[in-house]
C-alpha positions as CSV (number, residue, x, y, z in Angstrom):
1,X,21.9,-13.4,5.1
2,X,21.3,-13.5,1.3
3,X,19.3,-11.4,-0.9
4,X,18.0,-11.4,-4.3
5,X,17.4,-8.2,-5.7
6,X,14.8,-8.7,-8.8
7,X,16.8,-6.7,-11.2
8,X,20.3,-7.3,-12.9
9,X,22.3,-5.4,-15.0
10,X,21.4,-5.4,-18.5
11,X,23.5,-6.6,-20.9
12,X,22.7,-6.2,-24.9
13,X,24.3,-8.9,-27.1
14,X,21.5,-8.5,-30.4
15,X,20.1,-5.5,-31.9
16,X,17.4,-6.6,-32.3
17,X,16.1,-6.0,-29.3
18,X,17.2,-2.2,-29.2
19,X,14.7,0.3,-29.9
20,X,15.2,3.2,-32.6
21,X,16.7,6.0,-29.7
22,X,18.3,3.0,-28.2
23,X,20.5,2.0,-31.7
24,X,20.6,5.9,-32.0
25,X,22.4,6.3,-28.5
26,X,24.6,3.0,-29.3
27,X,26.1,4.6,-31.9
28,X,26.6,8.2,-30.3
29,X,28.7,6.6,-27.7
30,X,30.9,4.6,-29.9
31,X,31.3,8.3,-31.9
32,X,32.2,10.1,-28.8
33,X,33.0,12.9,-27.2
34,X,35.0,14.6,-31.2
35,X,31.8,13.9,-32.9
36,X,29.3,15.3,-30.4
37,X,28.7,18.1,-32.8
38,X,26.3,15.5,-34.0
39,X,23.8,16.6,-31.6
40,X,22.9,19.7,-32.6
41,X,21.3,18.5,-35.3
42,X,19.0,17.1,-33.3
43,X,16.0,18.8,-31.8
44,X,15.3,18.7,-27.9
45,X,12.8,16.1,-27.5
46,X,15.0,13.9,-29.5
47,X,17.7,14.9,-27.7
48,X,15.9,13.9,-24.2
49,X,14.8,10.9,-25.8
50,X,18.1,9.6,-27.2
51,X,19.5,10.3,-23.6
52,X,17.0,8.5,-21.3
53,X,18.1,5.4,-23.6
54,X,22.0,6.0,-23.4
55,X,21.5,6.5,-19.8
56,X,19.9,3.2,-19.1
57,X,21.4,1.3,-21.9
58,X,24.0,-1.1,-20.2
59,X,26.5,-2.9,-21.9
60,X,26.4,-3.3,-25.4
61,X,28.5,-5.8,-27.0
62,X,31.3,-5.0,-29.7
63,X,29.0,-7.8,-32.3
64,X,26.4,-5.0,-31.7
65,X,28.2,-2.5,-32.2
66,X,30.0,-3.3,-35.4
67,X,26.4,-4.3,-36.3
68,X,24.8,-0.7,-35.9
69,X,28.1,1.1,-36.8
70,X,28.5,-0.3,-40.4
71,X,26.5,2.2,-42.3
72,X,28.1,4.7,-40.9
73,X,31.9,3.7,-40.7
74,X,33.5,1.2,-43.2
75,X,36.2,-1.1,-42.0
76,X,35.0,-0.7,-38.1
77,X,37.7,-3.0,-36.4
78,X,36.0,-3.6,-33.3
79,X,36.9,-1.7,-31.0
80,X,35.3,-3.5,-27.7
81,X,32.4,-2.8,-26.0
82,X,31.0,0.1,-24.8
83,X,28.8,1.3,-21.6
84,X,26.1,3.3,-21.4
85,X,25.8,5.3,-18.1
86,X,24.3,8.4,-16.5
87,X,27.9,9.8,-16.1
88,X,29.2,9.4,-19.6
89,X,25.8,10.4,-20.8
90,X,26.3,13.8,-18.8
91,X,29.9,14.4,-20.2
92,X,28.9,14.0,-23.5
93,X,25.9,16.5,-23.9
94,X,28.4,19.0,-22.3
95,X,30.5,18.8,-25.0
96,X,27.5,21.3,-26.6
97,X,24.9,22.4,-24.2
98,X,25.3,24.5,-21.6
99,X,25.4,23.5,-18.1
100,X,22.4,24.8,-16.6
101,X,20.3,22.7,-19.2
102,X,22.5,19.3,-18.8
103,X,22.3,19.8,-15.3
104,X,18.5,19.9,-15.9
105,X,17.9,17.2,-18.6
106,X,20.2,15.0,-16.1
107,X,18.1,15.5,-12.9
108,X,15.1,14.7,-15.6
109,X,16.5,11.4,-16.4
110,X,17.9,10.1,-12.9
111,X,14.3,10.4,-11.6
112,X,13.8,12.0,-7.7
113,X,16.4,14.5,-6.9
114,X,19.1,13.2,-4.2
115,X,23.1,12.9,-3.8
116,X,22.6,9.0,-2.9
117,X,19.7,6.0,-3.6
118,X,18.8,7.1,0.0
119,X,18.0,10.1,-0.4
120,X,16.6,9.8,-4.0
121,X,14.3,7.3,-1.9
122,X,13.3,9.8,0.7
123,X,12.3,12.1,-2.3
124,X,9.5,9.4,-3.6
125,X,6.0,9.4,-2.6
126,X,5.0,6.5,-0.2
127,X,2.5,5.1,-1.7
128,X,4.5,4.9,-5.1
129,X,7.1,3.4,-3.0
130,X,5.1,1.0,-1.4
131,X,3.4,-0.6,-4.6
132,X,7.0,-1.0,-5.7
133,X,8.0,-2.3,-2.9
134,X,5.2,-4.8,-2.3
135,X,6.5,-7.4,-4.9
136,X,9.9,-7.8,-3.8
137,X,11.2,-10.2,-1.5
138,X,10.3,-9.1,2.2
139,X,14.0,-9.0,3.7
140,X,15.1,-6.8,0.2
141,X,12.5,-4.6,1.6
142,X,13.9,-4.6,5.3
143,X,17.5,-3.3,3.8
144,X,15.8,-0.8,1.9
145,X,13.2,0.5,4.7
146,X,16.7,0.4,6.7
147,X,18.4,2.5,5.2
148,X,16.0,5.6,4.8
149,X,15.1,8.2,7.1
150,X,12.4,6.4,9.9
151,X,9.5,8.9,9.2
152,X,9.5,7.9,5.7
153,X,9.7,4.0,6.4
154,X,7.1,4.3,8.7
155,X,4.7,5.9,6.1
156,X,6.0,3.5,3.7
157,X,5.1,0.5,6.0
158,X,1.8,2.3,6.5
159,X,1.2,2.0,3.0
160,X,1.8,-2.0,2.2
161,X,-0.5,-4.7,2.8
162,X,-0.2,-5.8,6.7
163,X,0.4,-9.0,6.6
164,X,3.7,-8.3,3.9
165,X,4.5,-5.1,6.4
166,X,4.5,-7.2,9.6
167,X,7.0,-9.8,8.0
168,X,9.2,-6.9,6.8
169,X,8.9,-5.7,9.8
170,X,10.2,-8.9,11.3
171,X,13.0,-9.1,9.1
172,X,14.2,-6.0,10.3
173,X,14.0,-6.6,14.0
174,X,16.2,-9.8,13.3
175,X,18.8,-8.0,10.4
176,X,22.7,-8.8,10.6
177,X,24.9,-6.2,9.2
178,X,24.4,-6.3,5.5
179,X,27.3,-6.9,3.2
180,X,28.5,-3.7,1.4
181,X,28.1,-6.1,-2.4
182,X,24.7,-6.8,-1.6
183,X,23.9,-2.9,-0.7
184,X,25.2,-2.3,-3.9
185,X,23.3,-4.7,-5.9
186,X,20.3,-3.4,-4.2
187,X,21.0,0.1,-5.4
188,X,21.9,-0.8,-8.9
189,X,18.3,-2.7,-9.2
190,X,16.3,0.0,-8.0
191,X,18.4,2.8,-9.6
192,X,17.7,0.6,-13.3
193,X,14.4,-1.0,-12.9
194,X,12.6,1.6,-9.9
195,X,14.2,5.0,-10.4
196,X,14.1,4.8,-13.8
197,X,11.1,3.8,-15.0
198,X,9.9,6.4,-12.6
199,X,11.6,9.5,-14.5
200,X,9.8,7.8,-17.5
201,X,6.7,7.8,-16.4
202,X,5.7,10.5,-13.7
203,X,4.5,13.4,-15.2
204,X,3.8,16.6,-13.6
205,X,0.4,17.3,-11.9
206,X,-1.0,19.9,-12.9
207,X,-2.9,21.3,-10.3
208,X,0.6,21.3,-8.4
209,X,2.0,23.5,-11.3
210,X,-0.9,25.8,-10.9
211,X,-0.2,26.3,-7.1
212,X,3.4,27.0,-8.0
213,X,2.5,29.9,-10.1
214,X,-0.6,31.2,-7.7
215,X,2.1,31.4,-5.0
216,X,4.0,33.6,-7.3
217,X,1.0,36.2,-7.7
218,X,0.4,39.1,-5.5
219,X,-2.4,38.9,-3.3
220,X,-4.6,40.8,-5.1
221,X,-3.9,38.8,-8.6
222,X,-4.3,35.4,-6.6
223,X,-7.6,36.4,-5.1
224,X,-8.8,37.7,-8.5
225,X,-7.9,34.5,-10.4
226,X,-9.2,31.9,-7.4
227,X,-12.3,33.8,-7.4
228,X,-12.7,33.7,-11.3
229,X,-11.5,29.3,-11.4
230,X,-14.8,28.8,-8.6
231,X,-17.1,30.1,-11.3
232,X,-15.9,27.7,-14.1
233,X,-14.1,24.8,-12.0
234,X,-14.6,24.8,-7.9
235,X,-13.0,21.4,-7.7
236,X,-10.1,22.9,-9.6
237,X,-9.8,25.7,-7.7
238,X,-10.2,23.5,-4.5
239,X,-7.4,21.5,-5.4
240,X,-5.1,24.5,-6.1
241,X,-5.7,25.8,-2.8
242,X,-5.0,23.2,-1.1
243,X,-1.7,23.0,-2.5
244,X,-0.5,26.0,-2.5
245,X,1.9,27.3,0.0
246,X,1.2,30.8,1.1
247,X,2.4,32.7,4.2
248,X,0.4,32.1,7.0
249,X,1.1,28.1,6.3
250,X,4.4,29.3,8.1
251,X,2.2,29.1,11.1
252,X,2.6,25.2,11.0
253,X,6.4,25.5,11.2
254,X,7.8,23.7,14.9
255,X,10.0,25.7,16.7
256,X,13.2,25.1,15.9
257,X,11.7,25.6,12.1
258,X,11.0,29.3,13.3
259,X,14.2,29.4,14.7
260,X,15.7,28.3,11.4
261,X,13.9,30.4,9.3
262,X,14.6,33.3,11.6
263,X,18.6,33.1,11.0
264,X,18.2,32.9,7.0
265,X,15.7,35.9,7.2
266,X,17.5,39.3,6.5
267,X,15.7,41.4,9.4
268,X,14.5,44.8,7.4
269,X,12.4,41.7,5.0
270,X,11.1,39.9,8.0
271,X,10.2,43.7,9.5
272,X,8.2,44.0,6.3
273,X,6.5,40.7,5.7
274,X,5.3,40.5,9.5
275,X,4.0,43.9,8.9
276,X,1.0,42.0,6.6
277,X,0.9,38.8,8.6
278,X,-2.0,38.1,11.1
279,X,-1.7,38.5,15.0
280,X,-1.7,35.0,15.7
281,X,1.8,34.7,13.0
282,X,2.9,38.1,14.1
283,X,2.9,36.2,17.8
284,X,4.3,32.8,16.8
285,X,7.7,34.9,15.3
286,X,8.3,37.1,18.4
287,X,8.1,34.3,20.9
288,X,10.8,32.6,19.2
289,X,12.6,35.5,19.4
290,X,14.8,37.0,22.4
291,X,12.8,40.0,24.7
292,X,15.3,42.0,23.1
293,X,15.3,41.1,19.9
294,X,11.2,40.9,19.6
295,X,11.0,44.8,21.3
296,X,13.3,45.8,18.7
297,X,11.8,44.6,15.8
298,X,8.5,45.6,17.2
299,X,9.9,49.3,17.0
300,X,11.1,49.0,13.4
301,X,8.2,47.9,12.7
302,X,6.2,50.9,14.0
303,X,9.2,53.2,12.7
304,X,8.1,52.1,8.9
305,X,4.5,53.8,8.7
306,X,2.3,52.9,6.3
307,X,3.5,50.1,3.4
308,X,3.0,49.3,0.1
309,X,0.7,46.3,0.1
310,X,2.8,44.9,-2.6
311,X,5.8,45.3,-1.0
312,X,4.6,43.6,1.7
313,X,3.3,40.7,-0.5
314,X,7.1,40.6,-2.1
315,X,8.6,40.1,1.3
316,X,6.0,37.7,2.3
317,X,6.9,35.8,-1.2
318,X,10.7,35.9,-0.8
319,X,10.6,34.6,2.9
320,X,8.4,31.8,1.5
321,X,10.8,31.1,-0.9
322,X,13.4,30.7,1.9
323,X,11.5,28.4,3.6
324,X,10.8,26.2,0.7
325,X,14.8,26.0,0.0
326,X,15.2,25.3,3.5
327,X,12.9,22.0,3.0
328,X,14.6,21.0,0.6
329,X,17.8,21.1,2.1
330,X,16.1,19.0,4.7
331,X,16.7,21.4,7.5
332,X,13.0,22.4,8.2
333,X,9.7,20.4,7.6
334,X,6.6,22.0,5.9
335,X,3.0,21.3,6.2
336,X,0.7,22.1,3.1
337,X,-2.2,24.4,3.5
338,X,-4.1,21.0,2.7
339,X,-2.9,19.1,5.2
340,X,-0.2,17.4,7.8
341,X,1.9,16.2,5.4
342,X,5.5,16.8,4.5
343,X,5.6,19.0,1.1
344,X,9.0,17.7,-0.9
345,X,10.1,20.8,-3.5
């Protein structure tokens, strides 16, 4: 079989065409890793914007370089060409930030978190997917729909026009074994034109930041700030709800999500945060549980008397907060308060 992935690697042979943090990353590369001092003279949104260009930059010729390097260094020899990658982007901004903010500004750049393409893929909405995905050539999309997890391929399918879905579809049912340079020349093109662009564009939703922090409140604080949002903005407030990701949204957790949660639970917490939840929940925790183990922790929590309400709401938080890590980890799958769908964190 043979494939044409739409994207190749980009190669820069005229400056020219390079854009002002583009020429700026060019020659922060050819300085290195001794001169990376350099950088702190630079403030952070220069900084993020001189590394989204070094990141995807490519090969840049040694004409190039001696071209954007001669006000700086007199009597450059040419010393070759250089390449622009995430990797050697990464090494040199350690050379003076910390870790916890490279580590940051990195996972910014690369787009979707993930350890692989496939699992940066699996990390991408479906629909934004798909409307990628729709103007490639059907069997490129049969490799890719391949190679990611089926749930996520089927909503991706879902999500393109039939007629294209049916022959990718086909192309699929009739696939060889694919040849490990062509896998990789997939990956490279949506890694450099897909994920990319992505990291550039996507911003934040609001609304979704907003539900972050309501989740964060006690109950009383949420209540008292959802209430006050209706008066000035029901829609708003509407849409905050509905993504928010509260406690009793554990309720939608299958069984062997209980069961999962259960084990990364300490018990006193659990003892405390079931002492809040509703029957129904209260219910839905014990019958995963052993006879033994659900009689016991029905005593302990009859041994604690009365509770602090926000000690309670802490519990309820942190166990939450355990269950969101265990999403992302992909061992447990979470429905929003808004609906069936898979919440990614």
């Amino acid at each position: 079989m043979t494939l044409t992935p739409r994207g190749k690697s980009k190669s820069i042979g005229d400056s020219s065409r390079l854009s002002g943090p583009e020429k700026a990353a060019v020659i922060l590369l050819s300085l290195g890793e001794d001169h990376a001092t350099i950088w702190k003279a630079l403030d952070e949104e220069e900084i993020k914007e001189i590394s989204q260009a070094m990141a995807g930059l490519g090969t840049v010729s040694a004409n190039v370089v001696e071209e954007l390097m001669v006000e700086f260094v007199s009597g450059m020899s040419g010393g070759g060409a250089i390449m622009g990658s995430f990797e050697q982007t990464q090494k040199l901004l350690a050379a003076f930030m910390p870790t916890e903010k490279v580590d940051s500004l990195m996972e910014e750049i690369r787009g979707p978190a993930g350890r692989t393409m496939w699992d940066k893929l699996a990390n991408v909405n479906e629909a934004v997917l798909a409307n990628y995905l729709k103007n490639e050539y059907p069997q490129t999309v049969a490799v890719i729909l391949s190679k990611i997890k089926s749930e996520h391929a089927a909503r991706v399918l879902a999500a393109l026009p039939e007629d294209f879905a049916l022959e990718c579809v086909m192309r699929m049912l009739r696939m060889e074994p694919v040849q490990r340079e062509i896998l990789d020349k997939i990956e490279q093109t949506l890694r450099t034109e897909f994920m990319s662009n992505l990291a550039r564009t996507s911003k934040r939703d609001s609304h979704e930041m907003m539900a972050e922090i309501f989740n964060s409140f006690d109950r009383q604080t949420e209540s008292r700030f959802i209430a006050a949002l209706e008066e000035r903005n029901r829609e708003s407030a509407e849409r905050i709800r509905a993504l928010m990701f509260v406690f009793e949204d554990l309720s939608k957790l299958d069984p062997g999500g209980v069961q999962t949660l259960l084990r990364a639970v300490e018990k006193d917490q659990l003892a405390l945060a079931l002492k809040g939840a509703s029957d129904a929940l209260r219910e839905m925790f014990f019958s995963n549980m052993s006879e033994r183990a659900a009689k016991i922790m029905r005593e302990d929590m009859e041994s604690m008397g009365p509770v602090r309400l926000r000690d309670v709401d802490a519990a309820q938080m942190a166990m939450v907060q355990v269950a969101k890590d265990l999403a992302a980890k992909g061992e447990i799958m979470l429905a929003g308060a808004g609906g069936d769908d898979e919440l990614i964190y």
